[in-house]
ROSE-713657 format. One record per residue: residue in three letters; x, y, z of N, C-alpha, C in turn. Coordinates in steps of 0.1 Angstrom, whole numbers, plus 5000, padded with zeros to 4 digits. Last residue first. Layout:
N
ALAXYZXYZXYZ...
END
This chain:
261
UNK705920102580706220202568707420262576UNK704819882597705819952601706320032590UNK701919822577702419842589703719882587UNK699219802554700219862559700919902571UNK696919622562697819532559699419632555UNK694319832548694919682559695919662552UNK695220182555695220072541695319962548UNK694420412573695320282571695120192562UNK693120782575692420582577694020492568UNK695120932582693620922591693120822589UNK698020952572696620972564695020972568UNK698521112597698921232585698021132575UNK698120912616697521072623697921162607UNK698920702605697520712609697020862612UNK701620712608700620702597699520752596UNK702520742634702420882626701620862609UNK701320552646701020652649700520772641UNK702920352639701620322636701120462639UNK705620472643705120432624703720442623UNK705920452663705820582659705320552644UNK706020162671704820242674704620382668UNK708520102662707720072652705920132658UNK710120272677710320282664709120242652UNK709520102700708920252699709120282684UNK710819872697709319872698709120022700UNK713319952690712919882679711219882682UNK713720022717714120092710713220062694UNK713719772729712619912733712819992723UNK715819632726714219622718713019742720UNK718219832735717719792717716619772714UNK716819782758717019902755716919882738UNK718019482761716819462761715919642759UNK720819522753720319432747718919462745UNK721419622781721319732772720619692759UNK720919432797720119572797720019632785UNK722519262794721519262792720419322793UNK725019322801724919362786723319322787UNK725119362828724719452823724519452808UNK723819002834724619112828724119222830UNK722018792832723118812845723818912842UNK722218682797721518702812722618732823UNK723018702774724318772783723418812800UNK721818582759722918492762723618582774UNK719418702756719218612769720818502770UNK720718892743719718912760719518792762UNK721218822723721618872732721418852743UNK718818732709719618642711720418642725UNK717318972704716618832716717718772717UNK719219102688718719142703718119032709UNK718318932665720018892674719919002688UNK715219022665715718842668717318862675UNK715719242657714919212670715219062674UNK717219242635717919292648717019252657UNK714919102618716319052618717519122632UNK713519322617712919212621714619132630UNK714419522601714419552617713719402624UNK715319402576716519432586716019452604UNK712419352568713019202572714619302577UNK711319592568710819502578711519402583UNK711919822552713019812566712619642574UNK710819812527710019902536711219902554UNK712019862498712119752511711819922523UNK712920082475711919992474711519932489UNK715620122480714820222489713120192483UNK717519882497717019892488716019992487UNK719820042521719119922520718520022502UNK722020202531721620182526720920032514UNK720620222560721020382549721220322537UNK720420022568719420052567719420162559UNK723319892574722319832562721319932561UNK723820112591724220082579723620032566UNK722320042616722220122608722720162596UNK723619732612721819762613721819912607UNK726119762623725919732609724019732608UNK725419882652726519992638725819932629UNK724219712665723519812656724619872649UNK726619512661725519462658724519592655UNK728219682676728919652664727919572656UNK727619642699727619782692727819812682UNK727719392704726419432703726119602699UNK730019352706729619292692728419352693UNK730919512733731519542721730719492704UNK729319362748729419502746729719522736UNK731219102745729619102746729019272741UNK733519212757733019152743732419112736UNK732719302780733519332776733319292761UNK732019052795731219132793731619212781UNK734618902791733418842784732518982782UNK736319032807736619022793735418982785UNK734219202832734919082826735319132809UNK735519562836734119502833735119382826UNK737519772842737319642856736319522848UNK735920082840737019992842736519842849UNK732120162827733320162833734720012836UNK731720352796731620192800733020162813UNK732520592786731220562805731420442804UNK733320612759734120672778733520632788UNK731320482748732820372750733220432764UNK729420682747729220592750730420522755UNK731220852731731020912740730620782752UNK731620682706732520742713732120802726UNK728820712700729320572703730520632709UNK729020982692728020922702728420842709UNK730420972670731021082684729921022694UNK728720852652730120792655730420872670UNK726921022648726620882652727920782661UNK728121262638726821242650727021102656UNK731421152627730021192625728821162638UNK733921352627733521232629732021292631UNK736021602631735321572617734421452619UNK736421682650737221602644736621542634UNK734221762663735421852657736721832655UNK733221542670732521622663733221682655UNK735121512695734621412683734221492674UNK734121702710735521722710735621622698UNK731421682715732121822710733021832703UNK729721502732730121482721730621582710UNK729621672758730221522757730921482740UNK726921782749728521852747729221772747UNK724521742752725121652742726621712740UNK723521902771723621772775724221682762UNK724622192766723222122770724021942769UNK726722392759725722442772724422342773UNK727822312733728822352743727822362759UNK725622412718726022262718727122232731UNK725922672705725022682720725322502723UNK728222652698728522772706727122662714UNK727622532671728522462678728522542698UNK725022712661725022572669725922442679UNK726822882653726022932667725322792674UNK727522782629728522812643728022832655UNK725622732617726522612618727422692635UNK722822882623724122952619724722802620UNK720422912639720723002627721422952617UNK720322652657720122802656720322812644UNK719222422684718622482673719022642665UNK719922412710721022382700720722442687UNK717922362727718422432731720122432724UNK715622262708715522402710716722462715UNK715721992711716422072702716522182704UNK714121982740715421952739715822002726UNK711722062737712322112747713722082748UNK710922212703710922172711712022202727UNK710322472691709322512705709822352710UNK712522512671712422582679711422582692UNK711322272659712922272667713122342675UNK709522312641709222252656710622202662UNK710622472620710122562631709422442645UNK714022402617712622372613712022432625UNK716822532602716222512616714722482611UNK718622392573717922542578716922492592UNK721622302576720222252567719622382575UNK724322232583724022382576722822382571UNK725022002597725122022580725022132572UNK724122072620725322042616725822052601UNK721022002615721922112618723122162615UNK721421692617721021822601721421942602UNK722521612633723321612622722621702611UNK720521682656721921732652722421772640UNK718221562644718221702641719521712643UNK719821272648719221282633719121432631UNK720221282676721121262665720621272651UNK718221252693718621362688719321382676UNK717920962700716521052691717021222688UNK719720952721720020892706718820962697UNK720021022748719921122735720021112722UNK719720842759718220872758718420982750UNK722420712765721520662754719820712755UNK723220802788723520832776722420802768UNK722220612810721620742807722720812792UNK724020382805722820382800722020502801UNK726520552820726520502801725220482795UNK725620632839726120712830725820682815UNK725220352850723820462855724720572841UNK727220162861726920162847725720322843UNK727820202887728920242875728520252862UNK725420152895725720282901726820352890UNK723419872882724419902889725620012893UNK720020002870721519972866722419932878UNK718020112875717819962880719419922879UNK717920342862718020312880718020212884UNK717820302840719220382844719220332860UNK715720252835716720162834717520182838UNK714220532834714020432847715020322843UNK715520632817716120692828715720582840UNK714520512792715820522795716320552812UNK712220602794712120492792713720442799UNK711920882794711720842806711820662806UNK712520912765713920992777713520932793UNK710820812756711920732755713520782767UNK709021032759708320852767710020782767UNK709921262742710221242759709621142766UNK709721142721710821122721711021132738UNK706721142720707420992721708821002725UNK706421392720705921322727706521162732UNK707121472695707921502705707721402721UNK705821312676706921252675707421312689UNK703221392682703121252685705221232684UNK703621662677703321632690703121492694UNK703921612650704821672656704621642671UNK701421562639702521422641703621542651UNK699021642671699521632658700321552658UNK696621462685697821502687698221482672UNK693821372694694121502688695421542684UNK693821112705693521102692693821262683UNK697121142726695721152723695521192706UNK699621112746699221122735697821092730UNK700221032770700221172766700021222756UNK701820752764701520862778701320962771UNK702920602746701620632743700920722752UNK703920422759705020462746703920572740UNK703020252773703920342784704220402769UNK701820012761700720202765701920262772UNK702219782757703019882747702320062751UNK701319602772702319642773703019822769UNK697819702762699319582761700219722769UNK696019872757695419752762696619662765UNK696620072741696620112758696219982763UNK696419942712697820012722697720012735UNK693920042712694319902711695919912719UNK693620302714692520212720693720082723UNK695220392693695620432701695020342713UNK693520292670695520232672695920272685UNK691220412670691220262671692720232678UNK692520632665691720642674691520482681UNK693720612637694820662652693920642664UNK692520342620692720472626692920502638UNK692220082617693020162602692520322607UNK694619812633693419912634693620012623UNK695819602623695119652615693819732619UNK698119652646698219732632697119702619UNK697119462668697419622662697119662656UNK697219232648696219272654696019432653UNK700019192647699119202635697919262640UNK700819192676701419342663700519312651UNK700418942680699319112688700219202679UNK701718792667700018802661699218962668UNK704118842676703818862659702218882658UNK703818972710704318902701704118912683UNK704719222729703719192718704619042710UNK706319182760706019222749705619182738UNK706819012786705219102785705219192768UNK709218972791708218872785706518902782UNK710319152793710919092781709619012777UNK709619222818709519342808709419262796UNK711018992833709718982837708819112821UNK713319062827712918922821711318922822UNK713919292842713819302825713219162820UNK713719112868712619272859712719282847UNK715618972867714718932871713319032867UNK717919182867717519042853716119062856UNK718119272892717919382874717919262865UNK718419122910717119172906716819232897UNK721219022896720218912897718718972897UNK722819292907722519232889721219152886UNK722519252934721919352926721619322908UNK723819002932722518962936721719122934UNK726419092923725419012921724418972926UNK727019312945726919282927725419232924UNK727119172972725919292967725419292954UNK729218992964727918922966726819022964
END
């Protein structure tokens, strides 16, 4: 009975979250502010200003992207607390998904970029060498995913792997396979997106996930899958704030009618 009626107040929030988000016409609006100054104004007026803490009309893109990545590490952590105690692992996983892109370049043997080195999280993996990256990977919060890794399996895949270990025992068969399609819903999103048409700006794939996320979430109300459902949209609404952002801050005025580039 604790469960659930702990579950029932973690609905009851995210529904209350769910429904305070931009709809189509306040994203048009947005986005035809045609400078970071205006975009940032308009932004702090919705929902969407927790994505936006600490960021100012002066902020390079680098300090607009680091910036966002630690809004997402705090986006993540307060979900973590509304979670139910077993699930608190799995969903604090997921606030190192914004790493996986420098990983894997790293990994690749690409050469360290110099805002790797002053950020607060790459920095502590960022090296030289393919090997000195596996050495310092071993001592920060993405180790978890080592033993994958060195199996040849990729950033993305050793993640989700890592992810599967925290989903704890016991969860219904339904939950259970709710989980499962909805991991299997962004697997195929990132897929399509690698490789999509490289004409197609992403609109109608990320459009298209934000809808079977809506779907989700409200089929798997009463759930933990509903958290994580309603994490995807967050995820999908920061993705498309870093667009307005980082446009705006590298060309300074917005062409109307260019959005989520």
């Amino acid at each position: 009975m604790a469960e659930s009626a702990h579950v029932g107040y973690v609905q009851a929030r995210l529904q209350a979250l769910y429904g305070s988000r931009p709809a189509g016409d306040d994203w048009r609006l947005l986005e035809s502010s045609i400078d970071l100054q205006h975009y940032l104004d308009a932004l702090r007026s919705t929902a969407l200003k927790r994505w936006v803490r600490g960021i100012s009309p002066d902020s390079s893109a680098i300090e607009i992207e680091r910036t966002l990545r630690a809004n997402w590490r705090d986006a993540v952590r307060r979900l973590a607390g509304w979670a139910p105690s077993e699930w608190q692992e799995a969903v604090l996983w997921c606030q190192w998904l914004p790493e996986l892109p420098t990983l894997g370049h790293l990994l690749d043997g690409a050469s360290v970029q110099t805002w790797m080195r002053a950020d607060p999280v790459a920095s502590s993996y960022a090296m030289d060498s393919v090997a000195d990256v596996w050495i310092a990977l071993e001592n920060t919060e993405l180790a978890p995913m080592v033993a994958s890794l060195r199996d040849a399996v990729g950033v993305q895949d050793a993640w989700r792997s890592v992810l599967a270990s925290r989903v704890p025992d016991g969860i219904s068969v339904i939950a259970q396979k709710q989980f499962s399609a909805l991991l299997a819903l962004l697997g195929e999103h990132i897929h399509a997106m690698q490789f999509a048409d490289p004409d197609s700006d992403g609109q109608v794939l990320r459009a298209g996930l934000r809808d079977q996320l809506g779907s989700t979430f409200r089929r798997a109300s009463g759930t933990v899958v509903a958290l994580f459902a309603y994490l995807g949209l967050q995820a999908l609404e920061c993705e498309r704030v870093r667009a307005g952002l980082v446009t705006r801050r590298l060309l300074k005025r917005v062409p109307e009618g260019m959005t989520w580039v």
